[in-house]
N, C-alpha and C positions, 0 to 999 in steps of 0.2 A: 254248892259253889256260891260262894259271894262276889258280887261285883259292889265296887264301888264307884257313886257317880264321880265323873270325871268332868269338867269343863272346862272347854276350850274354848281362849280368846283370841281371836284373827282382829289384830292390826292394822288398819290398813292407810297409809300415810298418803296424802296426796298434796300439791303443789298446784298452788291457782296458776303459777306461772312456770315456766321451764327456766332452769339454771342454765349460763352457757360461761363458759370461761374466756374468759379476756387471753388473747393472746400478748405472753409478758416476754416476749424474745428480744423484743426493742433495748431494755432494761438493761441498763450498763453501768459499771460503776468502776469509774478508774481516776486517780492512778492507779497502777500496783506495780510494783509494790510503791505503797503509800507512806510516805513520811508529813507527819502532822506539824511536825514544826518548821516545812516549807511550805505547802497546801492545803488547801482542803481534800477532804474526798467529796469527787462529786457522784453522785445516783442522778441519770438523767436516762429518760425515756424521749429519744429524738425521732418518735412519731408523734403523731398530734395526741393530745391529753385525750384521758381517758373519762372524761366530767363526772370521776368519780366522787362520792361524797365522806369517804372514809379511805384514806392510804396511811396505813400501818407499818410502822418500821421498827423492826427489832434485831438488836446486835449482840449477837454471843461470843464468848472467847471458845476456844478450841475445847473444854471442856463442856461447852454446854451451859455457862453459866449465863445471866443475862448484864452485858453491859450497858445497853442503852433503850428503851425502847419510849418511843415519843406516833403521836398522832398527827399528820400533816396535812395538807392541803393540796398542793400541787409538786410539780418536777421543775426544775432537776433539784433535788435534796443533797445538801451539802452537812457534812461530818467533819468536824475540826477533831478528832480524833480522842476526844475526850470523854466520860463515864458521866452515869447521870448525878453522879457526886462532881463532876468540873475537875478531874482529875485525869491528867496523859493515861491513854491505856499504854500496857507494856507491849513492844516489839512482838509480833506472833502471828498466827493465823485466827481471824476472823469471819464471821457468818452474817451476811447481813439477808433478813428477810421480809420481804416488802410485799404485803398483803391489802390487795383495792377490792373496793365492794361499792357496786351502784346500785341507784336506785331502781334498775332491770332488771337486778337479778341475776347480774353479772359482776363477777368474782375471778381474782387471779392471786397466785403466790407463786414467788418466785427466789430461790437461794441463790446467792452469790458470794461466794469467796474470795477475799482480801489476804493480803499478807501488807501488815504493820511494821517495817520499817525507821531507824533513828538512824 
């Protein structure tokens, strides 16, 4: 019988600090349905800021495509309704997802569904 050597590599990943998740339940974005050529859409968080240093906001259309996605700074974040080309999106259902990451080591995402409105 032949054996052949075998070696095995054990991974072992460790974190100087622990992850905790932000709680993003505050997170609201209305109107809806939303029409662009009366308002803005606003995204506001009406608990106290999160003194994040990265809030990330990405908007897709119902298919999954990306129509906007910009890096921000603070709430409440306001959407004139428009593509990262400055273009009306069309009437439909959208995704907007807003992802913060601090310097703690605390991290949140959170989806929110719109319907686009003329």
């Amino acid at each position: 019988m032949k054996f052949r050597n075998k070696i095995i590599l054990v991974l072992m990943l460790t974190l100087s600090q622990p992850l905790y998740a932000l709680d993003m339940k505050s997170i609201v974005a209305y109107p809806v349905p939303f029409n662009p050529e009366k308002t803005k859409l606003i995204v506001d968080n009406p608990a106290a800021s999160f003194g994040a240093h990265k809030v990330l906001l990405s908007i897709f259309d119902v298919n999954g495509d990306m129509v906007l996605k910009k890096t921000l700074s603070a709430f409440p974040v306001y959407w004139n309704g428009r593509n990262g080309g400055g273009r009306l999106v069309k009437p439909g259902l959208y995704i907007i997802k807003i992802e913060i990451d601090d310097d703690n080591g605390d991290y949140g995402k959170k989806i929110i569904r719109i319907l686009v409105d003329y």
